[in-house]
N, CA and C atoms as an extended XYZ file, in Angstrom:
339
Properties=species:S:1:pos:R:3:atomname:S:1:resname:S:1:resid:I:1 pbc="F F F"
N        98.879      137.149      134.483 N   UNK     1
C        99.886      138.146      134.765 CA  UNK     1
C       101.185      137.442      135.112 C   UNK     1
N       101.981      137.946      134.891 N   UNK     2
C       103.364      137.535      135.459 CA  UNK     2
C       104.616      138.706      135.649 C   UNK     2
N       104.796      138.104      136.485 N   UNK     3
C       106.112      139.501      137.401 CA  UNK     3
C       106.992      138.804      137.832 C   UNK     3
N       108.305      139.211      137.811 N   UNK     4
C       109.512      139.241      137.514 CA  UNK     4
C       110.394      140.386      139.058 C   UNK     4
N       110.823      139.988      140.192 N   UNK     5
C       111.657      141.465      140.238 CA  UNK     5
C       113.377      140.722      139.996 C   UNK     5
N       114.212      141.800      139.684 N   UNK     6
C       115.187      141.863      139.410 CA  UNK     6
C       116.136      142.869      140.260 C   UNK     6
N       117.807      142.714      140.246 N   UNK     7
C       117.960      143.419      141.182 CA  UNK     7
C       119.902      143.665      140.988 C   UNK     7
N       120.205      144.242      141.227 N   UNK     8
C       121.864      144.465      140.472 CA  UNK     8
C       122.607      145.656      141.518 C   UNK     8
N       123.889      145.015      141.699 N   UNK     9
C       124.489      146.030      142.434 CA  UNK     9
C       125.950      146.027      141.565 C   UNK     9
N       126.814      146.864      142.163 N   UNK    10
C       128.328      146.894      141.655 CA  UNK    10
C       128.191      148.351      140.663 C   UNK    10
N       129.841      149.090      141.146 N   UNK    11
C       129.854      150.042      140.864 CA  UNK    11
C       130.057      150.386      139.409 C   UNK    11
N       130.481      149.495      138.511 N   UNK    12
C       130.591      148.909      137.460 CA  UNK    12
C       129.547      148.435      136.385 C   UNK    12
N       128.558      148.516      137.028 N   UNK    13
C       127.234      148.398      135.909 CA  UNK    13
C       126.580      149.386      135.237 C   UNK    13
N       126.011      149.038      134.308 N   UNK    14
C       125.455      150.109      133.394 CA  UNK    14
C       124.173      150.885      134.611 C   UNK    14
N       124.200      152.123      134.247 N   UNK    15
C       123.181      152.963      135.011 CA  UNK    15
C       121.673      152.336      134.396 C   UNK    15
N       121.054      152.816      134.577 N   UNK    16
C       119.053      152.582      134.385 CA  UNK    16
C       118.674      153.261      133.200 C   UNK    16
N       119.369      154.536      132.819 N   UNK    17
C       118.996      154.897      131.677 CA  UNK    17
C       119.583      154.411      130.772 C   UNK    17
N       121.068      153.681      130.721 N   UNK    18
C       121.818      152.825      129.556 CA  UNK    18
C       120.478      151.836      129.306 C   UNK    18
N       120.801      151.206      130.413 N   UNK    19
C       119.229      150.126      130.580 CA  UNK    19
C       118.081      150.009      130.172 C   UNK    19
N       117.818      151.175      130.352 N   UNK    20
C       116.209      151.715      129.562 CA  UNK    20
C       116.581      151.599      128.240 C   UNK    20
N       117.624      152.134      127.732 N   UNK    21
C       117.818      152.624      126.125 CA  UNK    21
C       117.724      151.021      125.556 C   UNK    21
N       118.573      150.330      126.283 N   UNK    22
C       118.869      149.174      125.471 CA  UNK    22
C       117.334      148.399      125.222 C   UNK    22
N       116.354      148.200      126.347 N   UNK    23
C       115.459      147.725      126.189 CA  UNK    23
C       114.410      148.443      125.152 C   UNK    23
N       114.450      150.240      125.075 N   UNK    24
C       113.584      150.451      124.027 CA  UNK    24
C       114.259      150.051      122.823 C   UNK    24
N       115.448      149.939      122.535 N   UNK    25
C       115.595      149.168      121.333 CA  UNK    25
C       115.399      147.920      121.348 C   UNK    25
N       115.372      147.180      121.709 N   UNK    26
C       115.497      145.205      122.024 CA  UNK    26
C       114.431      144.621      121.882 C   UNK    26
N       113.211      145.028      122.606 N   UNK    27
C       112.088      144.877      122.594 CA  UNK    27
C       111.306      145.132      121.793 C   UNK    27
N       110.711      144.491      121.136 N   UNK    28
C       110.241      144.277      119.717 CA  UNK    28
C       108.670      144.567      119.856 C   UNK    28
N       108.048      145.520      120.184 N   UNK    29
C       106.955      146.228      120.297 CA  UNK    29
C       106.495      147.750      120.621 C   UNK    29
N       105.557      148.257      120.390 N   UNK    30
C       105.108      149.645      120.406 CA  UNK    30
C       105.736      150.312      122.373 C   UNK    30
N       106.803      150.889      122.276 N   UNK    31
C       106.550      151.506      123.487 CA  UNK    31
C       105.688      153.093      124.078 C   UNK    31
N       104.704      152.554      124.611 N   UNK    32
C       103.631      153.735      125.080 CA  UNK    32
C       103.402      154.454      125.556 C   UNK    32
N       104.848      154.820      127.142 N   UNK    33
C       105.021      155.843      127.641 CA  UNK    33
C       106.197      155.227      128.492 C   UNK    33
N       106.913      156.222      128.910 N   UNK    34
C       108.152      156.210      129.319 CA  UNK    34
C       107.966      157.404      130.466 C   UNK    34
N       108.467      157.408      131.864 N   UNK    35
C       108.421      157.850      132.945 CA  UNK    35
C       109.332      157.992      133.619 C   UNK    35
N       110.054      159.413      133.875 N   UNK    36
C       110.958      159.000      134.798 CA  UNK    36
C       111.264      159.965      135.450 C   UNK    36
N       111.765      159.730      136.602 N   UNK    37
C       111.281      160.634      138.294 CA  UNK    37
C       113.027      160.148      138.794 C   UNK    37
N       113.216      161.585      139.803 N   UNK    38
C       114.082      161.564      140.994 CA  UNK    38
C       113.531      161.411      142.059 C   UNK    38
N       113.524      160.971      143.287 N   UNK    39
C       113.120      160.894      144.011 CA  UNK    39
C       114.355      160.813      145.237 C   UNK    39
N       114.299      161.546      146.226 N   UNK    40
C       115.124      160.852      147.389 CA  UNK    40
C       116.490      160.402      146.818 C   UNK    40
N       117.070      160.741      146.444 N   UNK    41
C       118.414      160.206      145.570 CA  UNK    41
C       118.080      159.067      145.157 C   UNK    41
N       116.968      159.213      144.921 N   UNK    42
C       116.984      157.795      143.604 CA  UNK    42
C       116.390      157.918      141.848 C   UNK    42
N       116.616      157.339      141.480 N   UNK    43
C       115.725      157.347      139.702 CA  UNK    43
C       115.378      156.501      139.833 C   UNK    43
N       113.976      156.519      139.331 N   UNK    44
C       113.096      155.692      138.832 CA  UNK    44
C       112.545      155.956      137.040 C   UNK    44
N       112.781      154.820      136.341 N   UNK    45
C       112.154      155.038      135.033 CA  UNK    45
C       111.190      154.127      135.034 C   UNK    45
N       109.795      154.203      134.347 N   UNK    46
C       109.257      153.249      134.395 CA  UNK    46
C       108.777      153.564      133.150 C   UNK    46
N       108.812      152.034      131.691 N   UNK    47
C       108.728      152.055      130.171 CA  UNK    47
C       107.651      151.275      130.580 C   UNK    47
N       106.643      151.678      129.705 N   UNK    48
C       105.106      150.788      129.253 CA  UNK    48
C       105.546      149.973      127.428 C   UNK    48
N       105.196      148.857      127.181 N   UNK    49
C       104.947      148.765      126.525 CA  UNK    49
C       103.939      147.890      125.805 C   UNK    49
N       103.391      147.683      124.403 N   UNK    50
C       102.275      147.416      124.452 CA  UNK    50
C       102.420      146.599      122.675 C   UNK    50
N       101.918      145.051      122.714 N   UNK    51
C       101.864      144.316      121.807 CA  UNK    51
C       100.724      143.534      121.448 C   UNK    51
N       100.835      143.437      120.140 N   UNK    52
C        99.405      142.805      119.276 CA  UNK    52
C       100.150      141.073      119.561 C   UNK    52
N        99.529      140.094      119.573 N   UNK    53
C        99.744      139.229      119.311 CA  UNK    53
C        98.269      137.968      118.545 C   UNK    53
N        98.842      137.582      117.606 N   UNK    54
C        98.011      137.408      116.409 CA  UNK    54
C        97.305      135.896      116.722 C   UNK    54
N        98.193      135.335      117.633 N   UNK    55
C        97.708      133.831      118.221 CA  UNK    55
C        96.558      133.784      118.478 C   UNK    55
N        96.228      135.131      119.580 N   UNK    56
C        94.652      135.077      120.218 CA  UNK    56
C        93.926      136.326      119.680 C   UNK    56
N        94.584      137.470      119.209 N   UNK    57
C        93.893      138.283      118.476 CA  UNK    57
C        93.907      139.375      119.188 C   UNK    57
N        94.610      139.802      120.284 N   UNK    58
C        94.732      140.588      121.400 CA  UNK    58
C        96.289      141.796      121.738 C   UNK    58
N        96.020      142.122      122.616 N   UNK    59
C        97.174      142.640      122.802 CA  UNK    59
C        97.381      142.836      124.331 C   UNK    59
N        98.726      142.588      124.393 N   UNK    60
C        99.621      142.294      125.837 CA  UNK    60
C       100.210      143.673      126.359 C   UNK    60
N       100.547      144.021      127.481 N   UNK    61
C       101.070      144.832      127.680 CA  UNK    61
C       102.179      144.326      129.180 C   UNK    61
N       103.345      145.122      129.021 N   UNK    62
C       104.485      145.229      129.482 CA  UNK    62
C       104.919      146.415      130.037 C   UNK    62
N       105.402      145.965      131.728 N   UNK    63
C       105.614      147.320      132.113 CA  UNK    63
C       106.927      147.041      133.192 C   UNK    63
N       107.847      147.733      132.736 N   UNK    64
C       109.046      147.425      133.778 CA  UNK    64
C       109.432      148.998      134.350 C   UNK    64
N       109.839      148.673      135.634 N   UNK    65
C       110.222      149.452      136.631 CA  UNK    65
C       111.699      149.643      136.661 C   UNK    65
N       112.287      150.474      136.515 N   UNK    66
C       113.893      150.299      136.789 CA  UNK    66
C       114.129      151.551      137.816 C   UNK    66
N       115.020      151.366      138.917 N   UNK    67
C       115.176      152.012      140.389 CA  UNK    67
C       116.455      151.955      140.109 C   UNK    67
N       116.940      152.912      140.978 N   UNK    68
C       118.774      152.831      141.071 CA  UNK    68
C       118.840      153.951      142.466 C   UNK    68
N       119.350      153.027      143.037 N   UNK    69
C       119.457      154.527      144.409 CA  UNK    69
C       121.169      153.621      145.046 C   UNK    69
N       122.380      155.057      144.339 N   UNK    70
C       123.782      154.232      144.994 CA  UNK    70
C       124.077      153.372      143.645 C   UNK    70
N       124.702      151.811      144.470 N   UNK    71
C       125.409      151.120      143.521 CA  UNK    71
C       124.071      150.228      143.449 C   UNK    71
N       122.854      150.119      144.093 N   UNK    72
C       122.131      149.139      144.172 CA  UNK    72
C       120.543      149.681      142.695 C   UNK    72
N       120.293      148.553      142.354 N   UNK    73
C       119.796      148.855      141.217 CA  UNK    73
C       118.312      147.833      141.060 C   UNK    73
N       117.350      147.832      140.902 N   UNK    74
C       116.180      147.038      140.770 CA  UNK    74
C       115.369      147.047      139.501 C   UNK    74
N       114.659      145.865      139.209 N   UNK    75
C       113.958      146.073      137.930 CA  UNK    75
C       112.829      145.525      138.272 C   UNK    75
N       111.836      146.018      137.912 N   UNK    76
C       110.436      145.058      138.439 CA  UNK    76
C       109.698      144.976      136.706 C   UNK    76
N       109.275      143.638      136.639 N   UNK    77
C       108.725      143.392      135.239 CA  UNK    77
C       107.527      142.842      135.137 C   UNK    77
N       106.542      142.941      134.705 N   UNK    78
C       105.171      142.785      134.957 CA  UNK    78
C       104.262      143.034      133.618 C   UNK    78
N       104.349      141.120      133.113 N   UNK    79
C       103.548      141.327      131.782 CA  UNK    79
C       102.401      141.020      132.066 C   UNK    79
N       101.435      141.721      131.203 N   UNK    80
C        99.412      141.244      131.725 CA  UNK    80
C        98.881      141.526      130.302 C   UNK    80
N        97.404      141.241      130.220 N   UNK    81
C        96.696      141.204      129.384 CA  UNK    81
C        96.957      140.314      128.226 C   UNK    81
N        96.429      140.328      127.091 N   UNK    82
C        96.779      139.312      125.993 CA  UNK    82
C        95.730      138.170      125.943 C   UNK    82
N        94.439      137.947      127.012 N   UNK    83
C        93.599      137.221      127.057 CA  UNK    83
C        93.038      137.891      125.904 C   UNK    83
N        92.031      136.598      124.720 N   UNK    84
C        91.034      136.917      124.182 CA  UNK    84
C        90.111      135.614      124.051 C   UNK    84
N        89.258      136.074      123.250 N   UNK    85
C        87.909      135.007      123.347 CA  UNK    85
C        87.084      135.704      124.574 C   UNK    85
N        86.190      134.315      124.502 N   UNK    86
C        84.867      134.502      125.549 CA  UNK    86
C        85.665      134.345      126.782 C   UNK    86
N        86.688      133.210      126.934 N   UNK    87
C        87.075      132.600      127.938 CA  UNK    87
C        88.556      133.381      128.656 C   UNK    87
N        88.608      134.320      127.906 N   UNK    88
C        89.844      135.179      127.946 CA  UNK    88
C        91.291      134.403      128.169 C   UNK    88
N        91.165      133.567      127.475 N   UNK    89
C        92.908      132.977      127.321 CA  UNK    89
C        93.919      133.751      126.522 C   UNK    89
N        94.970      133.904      127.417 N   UNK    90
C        96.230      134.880      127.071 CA  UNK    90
C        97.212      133.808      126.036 C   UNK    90
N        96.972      132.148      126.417 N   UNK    91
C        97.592      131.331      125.871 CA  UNK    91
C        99.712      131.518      125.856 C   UNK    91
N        99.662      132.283      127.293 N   UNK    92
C       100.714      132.937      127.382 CA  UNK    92
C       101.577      133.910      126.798 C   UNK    92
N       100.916      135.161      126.358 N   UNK    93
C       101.171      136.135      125.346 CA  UNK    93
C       101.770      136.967      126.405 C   UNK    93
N       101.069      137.387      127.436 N   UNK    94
C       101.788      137.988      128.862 CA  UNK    94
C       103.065      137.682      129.096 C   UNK    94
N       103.384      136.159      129.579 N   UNK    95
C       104.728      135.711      130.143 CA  UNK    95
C       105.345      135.797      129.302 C   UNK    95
N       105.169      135.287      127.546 N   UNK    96
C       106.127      135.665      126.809 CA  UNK    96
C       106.982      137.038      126.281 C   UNK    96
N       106.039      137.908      126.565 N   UNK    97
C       106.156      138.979      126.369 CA  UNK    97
C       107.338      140.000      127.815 C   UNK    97
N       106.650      139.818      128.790 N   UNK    98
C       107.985      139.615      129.916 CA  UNK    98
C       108.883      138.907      129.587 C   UNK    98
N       109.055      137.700      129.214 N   UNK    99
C       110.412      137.258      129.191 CA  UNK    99
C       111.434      137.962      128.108 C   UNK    99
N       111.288      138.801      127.630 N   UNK   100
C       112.103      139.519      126.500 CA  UNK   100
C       112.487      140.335      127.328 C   UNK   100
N       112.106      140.804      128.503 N   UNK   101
C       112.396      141.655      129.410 CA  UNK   101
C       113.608      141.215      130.373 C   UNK   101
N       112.816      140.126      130.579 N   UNK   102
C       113.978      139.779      131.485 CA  UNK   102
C       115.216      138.525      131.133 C   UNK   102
N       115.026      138.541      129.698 N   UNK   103
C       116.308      138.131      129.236 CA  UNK   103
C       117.194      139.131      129.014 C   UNK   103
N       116.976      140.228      128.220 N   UNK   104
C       117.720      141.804      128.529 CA  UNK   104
C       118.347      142.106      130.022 C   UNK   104
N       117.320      142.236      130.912 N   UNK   105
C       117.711      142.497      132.605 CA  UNK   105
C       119.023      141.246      132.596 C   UNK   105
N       119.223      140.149      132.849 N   UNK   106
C       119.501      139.098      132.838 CA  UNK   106
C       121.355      139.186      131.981 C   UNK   106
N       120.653      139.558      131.012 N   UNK   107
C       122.034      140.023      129.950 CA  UNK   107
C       123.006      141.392      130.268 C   UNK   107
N       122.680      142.198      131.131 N   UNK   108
C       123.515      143.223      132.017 CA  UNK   108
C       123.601      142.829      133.843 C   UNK   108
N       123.100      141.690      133.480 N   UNK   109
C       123.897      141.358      135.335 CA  UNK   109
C       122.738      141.447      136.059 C   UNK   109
N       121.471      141.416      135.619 N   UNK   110
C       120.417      141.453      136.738 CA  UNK   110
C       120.101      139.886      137.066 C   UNK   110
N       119.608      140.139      138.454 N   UNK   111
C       119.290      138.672      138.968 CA  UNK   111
C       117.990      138.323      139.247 C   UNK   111
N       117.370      136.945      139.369 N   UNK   112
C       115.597      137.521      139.992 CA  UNK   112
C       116.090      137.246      141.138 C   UNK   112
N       115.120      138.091      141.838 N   UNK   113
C       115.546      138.186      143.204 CA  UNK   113
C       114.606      137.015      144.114 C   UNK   113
C-alpha cells in the first residue's frame, strides 16, 4: 500500500471539483465511483479508481480523498492491491499507480504534508 496526504491553501487555487475533473481526465485508468458529500461547510469528493496491470497480471486500485473546508484544501492518496502470484507481489503496481496522483496534486500547488 502506499499513501500520500497532500494539502493546499490560498484563495487563488483551483477548488476540488476543478481538481477532481482534471484527475478523471489525467489518470489513465477505469474510474469506479466517484463520491461526493457536504459536510459542516466542507466538500469532500472521494474518486476510486481501478487498473489492470499486465506486469503481474492483476489489478491495482486508487483512491484519493479531496477536502476543502475555506481556503484550506487536502488530498489523501492511497494506492493498494496489484499483488499477484502465490507470493502476492505488487512489484510496485500500487505506488506507481499513486504516483500519477500525486504528480497531478503536485502540479496545482499541492504539497505532501
Amino acid at each position: 500500500m502506499s499513501r500520500t496526504k497532500f494539502t493546499m491553501t490560498g484563495e487563488n487555487a483551483k477548488s476540488i471539483r476543478e481538481v477532481a475533473g482534471d484527475l478523471r481526465r489525467e489518470i489513465k485508468a477505469e474510474l469506479v465511483s466517484e463520491i461526493c458529500r457536504e459536510m459542516n461547510g466542507a466538500e469532500v469528493i472521494v474518486l476510486l479508481f481501478e487498473k489492470y496491470y499486465l506486469r503481474n497480471g492483476s489489478y491495482a486500485g486508487l483512491t484519493v480523498m479531496l477536502t476543502e473546508c475555506g481556503d484550506e484544501k487536502t488530498a489523501d492518496v492511497v494506492g493498494f492491491g496489484g499483488g499477484g502470484g502465490m507470493v502476492n507481489w505488487s512489484f510496485g503496481a500500487n505506488a506507481d499507480f499513486a504516483k500519477q496522483a500525486n504528480i497531478i496534486l503536485q502540479k496545482y500547488g499541492f504539497s505532501v504534508e
